[in-house]
C-alpha positions in Angstrom: 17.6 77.6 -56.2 14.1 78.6 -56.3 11.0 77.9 -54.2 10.3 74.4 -55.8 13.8 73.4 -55.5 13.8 74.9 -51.6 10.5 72.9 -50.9 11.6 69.7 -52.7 14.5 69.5 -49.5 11.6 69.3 -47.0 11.5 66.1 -45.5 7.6 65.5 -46.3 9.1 65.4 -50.3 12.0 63.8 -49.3 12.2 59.8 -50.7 10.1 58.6 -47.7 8.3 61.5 -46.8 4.7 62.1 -46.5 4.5 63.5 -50.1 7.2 61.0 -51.8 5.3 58.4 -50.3 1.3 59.5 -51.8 2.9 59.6 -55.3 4.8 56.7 -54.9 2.3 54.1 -53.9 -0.6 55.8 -56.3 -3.0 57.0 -53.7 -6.0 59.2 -55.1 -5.2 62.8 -55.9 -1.6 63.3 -55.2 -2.0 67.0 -55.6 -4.0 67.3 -52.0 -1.1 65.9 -50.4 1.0 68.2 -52.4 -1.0 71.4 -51.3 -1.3 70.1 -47.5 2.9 70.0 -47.4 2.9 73.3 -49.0 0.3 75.1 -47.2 1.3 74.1 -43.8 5.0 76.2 -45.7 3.9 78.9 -46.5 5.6 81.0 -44.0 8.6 79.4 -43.8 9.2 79.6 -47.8 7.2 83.3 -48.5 4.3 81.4 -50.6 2.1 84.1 -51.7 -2.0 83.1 -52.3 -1.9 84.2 -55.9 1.1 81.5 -56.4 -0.1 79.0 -54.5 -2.0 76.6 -57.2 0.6 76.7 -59.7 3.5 76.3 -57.4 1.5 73.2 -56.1 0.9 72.0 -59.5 4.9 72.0 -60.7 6.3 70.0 -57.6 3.5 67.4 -58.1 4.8 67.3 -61.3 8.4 67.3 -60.8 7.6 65.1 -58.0 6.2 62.7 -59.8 8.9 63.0 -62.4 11.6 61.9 -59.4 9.8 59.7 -57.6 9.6 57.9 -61.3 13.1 57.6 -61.8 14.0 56.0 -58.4 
C-alpha cells in the first residue's frame, strides 16, 4: 500500500469523516479540507514538503472517485 492508500484508512477520509463528508455534500474547495487532514499527517505518514501538493491533489481525486460510487 502506498501513502494514499495509508491516508485513505484515516478516519477523517473514512465514509463519514471530516474529508468524506466536504466532498460528499459539495462544499466549496474540497481540496482545503483535503490539505488540512493531510497536513495535520504529515508526521505520522513521513509527508515530505516537496510532495505535499500533488499527494493532496490525488486523494481528492480518488476521493472524490469513492465517495461517487457509494
Amino acid at each position: 500500500m502506498g501513502k494514499i492508500d495509508d491516508i485513505l484508512m484515516e478516519p477523517e477520509f473514512k465514509q463519514g469523516g471530516f474529508v468524506w463528508k466536504h466532498i460528499e455534500n459539495n462544499s466549496p474547495d474540497p481540496l482545503r479540507s483535503v490539505q488540512s487532514a493531510v497536513d495535520r499527517m504529515r508526521e505520522l505518514h513521513d509527508i515530505d514538503d516537496r510532495e505535499f501538493d500533488l499527494l493532496c491533489q490525488n486523494l481528492l481525486t480518488k476521493l472524490q472517485f469513492l465517495v461517487g460510487r457509494s
